[in-house]
N, C-alpha and C positions, 0 to 999 in steps of 0.2 A: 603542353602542361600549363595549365592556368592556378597560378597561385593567390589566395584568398586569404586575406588576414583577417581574422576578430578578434577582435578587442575591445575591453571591458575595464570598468574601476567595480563590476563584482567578479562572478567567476565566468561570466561569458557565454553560459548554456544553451540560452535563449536563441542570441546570432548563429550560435554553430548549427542548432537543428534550425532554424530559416533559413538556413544558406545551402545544408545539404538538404530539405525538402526541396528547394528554389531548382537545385542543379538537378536532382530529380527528373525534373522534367523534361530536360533535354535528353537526346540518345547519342553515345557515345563521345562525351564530353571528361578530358582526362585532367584532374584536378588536383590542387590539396592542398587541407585547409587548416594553417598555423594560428593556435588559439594562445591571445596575451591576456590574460584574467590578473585581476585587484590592480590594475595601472595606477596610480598616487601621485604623479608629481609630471612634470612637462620634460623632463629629461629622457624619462621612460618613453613619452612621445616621440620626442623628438628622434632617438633612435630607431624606434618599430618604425616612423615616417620613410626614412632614412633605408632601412631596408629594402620598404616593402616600394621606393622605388628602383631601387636598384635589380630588384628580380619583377618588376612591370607586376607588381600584385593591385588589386584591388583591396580596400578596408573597409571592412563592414564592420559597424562598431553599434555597442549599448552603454551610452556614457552618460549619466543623469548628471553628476558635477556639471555647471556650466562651464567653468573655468577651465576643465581640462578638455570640456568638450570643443572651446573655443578654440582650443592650444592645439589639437588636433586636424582640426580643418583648417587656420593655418599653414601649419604647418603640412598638412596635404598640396594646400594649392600650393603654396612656393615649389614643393619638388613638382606639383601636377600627375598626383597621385589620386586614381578615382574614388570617390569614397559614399557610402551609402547608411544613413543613419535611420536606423530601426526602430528606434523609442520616440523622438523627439514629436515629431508629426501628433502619435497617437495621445504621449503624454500631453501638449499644447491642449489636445481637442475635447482631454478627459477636462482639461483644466478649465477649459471654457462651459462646459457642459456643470461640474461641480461647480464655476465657480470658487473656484480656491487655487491657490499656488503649489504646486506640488514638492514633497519634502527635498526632493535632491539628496537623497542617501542611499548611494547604493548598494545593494543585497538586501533588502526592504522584504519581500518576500522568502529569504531564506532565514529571517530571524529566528532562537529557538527561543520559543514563547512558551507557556507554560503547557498549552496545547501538545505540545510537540514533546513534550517531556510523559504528559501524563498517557501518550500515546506509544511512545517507547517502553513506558514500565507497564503497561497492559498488554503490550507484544512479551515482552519477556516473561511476565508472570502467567501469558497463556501457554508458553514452548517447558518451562518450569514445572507448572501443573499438569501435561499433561496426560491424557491415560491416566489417571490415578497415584501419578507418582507420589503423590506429599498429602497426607490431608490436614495440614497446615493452608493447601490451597481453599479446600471446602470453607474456612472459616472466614477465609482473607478474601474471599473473592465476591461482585457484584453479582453473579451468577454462576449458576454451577449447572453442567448439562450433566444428564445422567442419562445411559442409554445403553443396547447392547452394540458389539462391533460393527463397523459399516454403515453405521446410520448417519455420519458424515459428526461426528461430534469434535471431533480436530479441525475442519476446514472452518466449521460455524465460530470455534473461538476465535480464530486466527481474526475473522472477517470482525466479531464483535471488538476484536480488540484492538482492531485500526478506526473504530470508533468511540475509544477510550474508555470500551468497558473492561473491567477485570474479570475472564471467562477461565472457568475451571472447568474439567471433563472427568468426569468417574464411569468405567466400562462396569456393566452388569453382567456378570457370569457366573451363572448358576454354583459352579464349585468354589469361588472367592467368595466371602463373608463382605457384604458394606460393611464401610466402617461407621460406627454407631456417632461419627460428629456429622454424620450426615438427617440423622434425626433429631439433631441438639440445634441446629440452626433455622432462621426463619426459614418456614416451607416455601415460602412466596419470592424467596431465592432460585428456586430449584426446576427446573425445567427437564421435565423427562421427553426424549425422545421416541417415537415408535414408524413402525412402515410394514408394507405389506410383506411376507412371508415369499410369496413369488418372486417379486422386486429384489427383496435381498439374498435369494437365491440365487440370482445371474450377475449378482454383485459382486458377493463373495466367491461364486466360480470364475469370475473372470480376476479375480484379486489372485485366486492361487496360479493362475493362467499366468500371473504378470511375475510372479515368483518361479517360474518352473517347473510346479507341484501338479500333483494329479487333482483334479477338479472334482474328483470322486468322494474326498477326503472328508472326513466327519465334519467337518469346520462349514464345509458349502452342502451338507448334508439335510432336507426338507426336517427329520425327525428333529434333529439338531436344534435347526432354526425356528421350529414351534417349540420345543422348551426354552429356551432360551426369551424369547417373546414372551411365554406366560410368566416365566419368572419376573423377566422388567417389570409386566405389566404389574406383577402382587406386590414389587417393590415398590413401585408410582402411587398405587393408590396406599399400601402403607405412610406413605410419603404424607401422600394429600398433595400433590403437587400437579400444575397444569401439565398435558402431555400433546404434543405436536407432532402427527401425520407426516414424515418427511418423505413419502412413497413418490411424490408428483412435486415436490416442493425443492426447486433452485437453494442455495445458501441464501440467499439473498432476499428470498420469500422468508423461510426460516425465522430468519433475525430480523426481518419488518415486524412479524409476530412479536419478536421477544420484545422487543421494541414496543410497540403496544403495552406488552402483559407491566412492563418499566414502569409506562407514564401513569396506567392506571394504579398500580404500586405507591 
């Protein structure tokens, strides 16, 4: 058993997955690997040193502080503890390349900036809105997909709203009324969905397929599936709003689209 210490003055992520990609690579090599995250002060060192010669570990360490990172190696060579540093090298090399001295503050990347906020509240205001639950969402939101089931209008929010957009989803079905804040708001919000008849044929039957249901069922039913389409379609163009092919179309093609229809916005 070979024991592996990382350690960190952030939370240590970084060294843990290098270290299990690294062992990776060997075949049948028995391991494990003790993670010290936010280290602060040379005592904390001096102990995890202290350990990790006592069980013959190795230390792989991501320590930006110089002062702790000096207290470290140190403190490795006196016990004669092997130790491998991860950042130092690449940081040196960015430093030479920039030209500038690097901040020394560790957790620099996991900061929450405002980024990070405004991309949490468009994750929860797409799981919030979704399906049609609120139409508080229609009013409040950057975009709003409107479409009939299956046309992927839950995954497309989800995706725009890890790019900090506010996505709201309203399903169109013939026997549910829209709700008339959906004609009150700027059309050029509004992105209707459409796809081929076929296509969502083998969609919806393999949807009831993953439920247990008979596949026969009016829901994955051709007749079904053509009203349903003309109705979106009378509500789109009521609308007046741009409508997107999703037949052949990734999520990700999708919202390059919406993304477009934005900037020219």
């Amino acid at each position: 058993m070979y024991n592996i210490y990382v350690v960190s003055d952030s939370i240590g992520e970084t060294a843990d997955q290098i270290v299990k990609a690294a062992v990776s690579q060997f075949n049948d090599v028995s391991y494990e690997v003790k993670r010290y995250s936010y280290i602060s002060n040379g005592r904390q060192i001096e102990d995890i040193v202290t350990d990790a010669a006592n069980e013959k570990a190795i230390i792989v360490f991501t320590i930006v502080v110089p002062q702790l990172r000096e207290k470290l190696l140190e403190a490795a060579e006196i016990h004669q503890v092997p130790t491998m540093d991860i950042m130092s090298n690449v940081v040196n090399t960015f430093s030479s390349l920039f030209k500038q001295e690097p901040a020394n503050e560790p957790g620099l990347i996991r900061k929450l900036d405002d980024k990070y906020f405004r991309k949490v509240e468009a994750i929860e205001f797409a799981v919030k809105y979704d399906d049609g639950k609120n139409v508080r969402g229609i009013k409040e939101a950057d975009v709003v997909i409107i479409g009939v089931s299956r046309t992927s209008k839950t995954p497309l929010c989800m995706f725009l709203a890890h790019k900090n957009i506010k996505a709201a989803n309203v399903p169109l079905v013939p026997e549910v009324p829209v709700s008339e804040e959906l004609y009150k708001i700027d059309k050029k919000k509004i992105i209707g969905l459409t796809t081929n008849p076929i296509k969502l044929n083998e969609i919806r039957q393999e949807r009831l397929k993953a439920l247990g249901l008979n596949n026969d069922a009016n829901y994955a039913s051709m007749e079904r599936i053509l009203k349903e389409l003309d109705y979106a379609e009378e509500i789109m163009k009521k609308v007046g709003c741009p409508v997107i092919d999703v037949s052949t179309k990734a999520v990700e093609e999708t919202a390059s689209i919406i993304f477009d229809l934005m900037r020219f916005r």
